[in-house]
Each structure stands twice: as structure tokens, then as C-alpha cells.
C-alpha positions as CSV (number, residue, x, y, z in Angstrom):
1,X,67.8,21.3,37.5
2,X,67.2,19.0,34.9
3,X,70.3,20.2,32.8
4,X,72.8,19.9,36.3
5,X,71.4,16.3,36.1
6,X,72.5,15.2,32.7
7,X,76.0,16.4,33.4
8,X,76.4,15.1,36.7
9,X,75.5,11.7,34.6
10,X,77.0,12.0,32.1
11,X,80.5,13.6,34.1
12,X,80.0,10.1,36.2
13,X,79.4,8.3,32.9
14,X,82.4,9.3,31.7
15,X,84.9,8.6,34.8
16,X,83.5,5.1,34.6
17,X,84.8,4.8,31.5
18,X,87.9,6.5,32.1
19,X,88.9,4.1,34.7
20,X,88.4,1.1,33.1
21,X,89.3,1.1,29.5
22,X,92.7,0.8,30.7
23,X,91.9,-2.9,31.9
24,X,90.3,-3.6,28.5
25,X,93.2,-3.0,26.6
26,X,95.4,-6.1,28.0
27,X,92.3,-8.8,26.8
28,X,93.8,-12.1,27.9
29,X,97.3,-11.1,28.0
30,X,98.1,-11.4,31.6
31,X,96.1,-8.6,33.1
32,X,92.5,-11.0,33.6
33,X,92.4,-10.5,37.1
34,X,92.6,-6.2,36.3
35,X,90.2,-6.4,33.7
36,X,87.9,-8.5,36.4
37,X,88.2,-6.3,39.0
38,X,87.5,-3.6,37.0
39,X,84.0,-4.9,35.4
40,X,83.4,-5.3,39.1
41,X,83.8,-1.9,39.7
42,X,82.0,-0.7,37.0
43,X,79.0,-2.6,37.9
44,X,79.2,-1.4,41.5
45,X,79.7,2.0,40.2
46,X,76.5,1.4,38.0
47,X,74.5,0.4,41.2
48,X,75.6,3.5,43.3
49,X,74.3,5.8,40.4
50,X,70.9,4.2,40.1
51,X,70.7,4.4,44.0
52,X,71.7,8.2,43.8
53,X,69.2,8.8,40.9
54,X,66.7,6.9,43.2
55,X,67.3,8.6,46.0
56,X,67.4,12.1,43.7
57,X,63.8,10.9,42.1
58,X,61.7,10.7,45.4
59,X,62.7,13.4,47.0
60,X,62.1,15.6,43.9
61,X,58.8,14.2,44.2
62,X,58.1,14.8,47.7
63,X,58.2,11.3,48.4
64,X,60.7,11.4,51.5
65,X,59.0,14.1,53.3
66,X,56.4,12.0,55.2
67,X,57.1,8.4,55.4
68,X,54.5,8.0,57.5
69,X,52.0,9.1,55.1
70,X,52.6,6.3,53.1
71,X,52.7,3.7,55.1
72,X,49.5,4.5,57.1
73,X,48.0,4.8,52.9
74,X,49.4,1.6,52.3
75,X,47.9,0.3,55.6
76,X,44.3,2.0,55.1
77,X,44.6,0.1,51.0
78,X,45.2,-3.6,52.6
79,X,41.6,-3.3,54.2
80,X,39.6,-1.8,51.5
81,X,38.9,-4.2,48.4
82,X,38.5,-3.1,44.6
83,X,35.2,-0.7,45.5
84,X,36.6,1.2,49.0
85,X,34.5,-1.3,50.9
86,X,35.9,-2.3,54.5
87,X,37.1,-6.2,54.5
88,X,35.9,-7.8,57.1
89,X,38.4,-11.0,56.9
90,X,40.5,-8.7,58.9
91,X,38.0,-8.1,61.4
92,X,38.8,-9.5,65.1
93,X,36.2,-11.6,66.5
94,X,35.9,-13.3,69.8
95,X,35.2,-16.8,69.7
């Protein structure tokens, strides 16, 4: 698993750079609006990885199996302070 990952990075690593060197090669003479588009791209490219690597993360760790889990956790946290005691602030009272 973990060696399938470092190639599929690194295989993705590489493309990035294959498809923009190109653009790096004309610095300033007449091909800015290339070499632009093509940090854009990079970047973009960059921030689809680290969403699939996200993504790849938590559900290795079981994280996407139950949503619901954590939010009720998250819920049940917000009304317990520092010791597990119940807060009353968020206690509804009739006035």
C-alpha cells in the first residue's frame, strides 16, 4: 500500500513537471502569459494532490465510514468542560 503510494506521487510529481518546464524555458521572452498559465496549473495540480492524499488519509483511517459518529462526538464534547462534567450554560430554562 504504502509503496503504490510513493509512486503514484511521485508518477504525478513527475508529469507536473513534465508539463511545465517547457513554459520555463522562454523566461521573459515572449511566452509570460505560457509560463503564467502554467504556474497556475501547477499550483492547481498541487491542490488536487493534497485533496486526493486527504481524501486517501481518512478513509485509510476509517474516518469516512460513519460521519455521523463524529459529529454526534463532536456534539456530546461542546457540552462537557475540561473534567467530563455536563455545562449547564447550555441548559434551557423557562423564564
Amino acid at each position: 500500500m504504502k509503496r503504490k503510494l510513493v509512486i503514484s506521487i511521485l508518477s504525478v510529481a513527475a508529469l507536473m513537471l513534465v508539463f511545465t518546464l517547457p513554459a520555463f524555458a522562454h523566461e521573459g521572452v515572449g511566452g509570460d502569459e505560457l509560463a503564467s498559465a502554467d504556474s497556475m496549473l501547477l499550483i492547481a495540480m498541487l491542490f488536487v494532490l493534497m485533496t486526493g492524499l486527504g481524501v486517501m488519509w481518512s478513509w485509510a483511517n476509517g474516518e469516512l465510514k460513519n460521519p455521523e459518529q463524529i459529529k454526534n462526538q463532536m456534539l456530546l464534547n461542546a457540552l462537557l468542560d475540561e473534567d467530563g462534567d455536563e455545562l449547564d450554560k447550555y441548559a434551557l430554562t423557562e423564564a
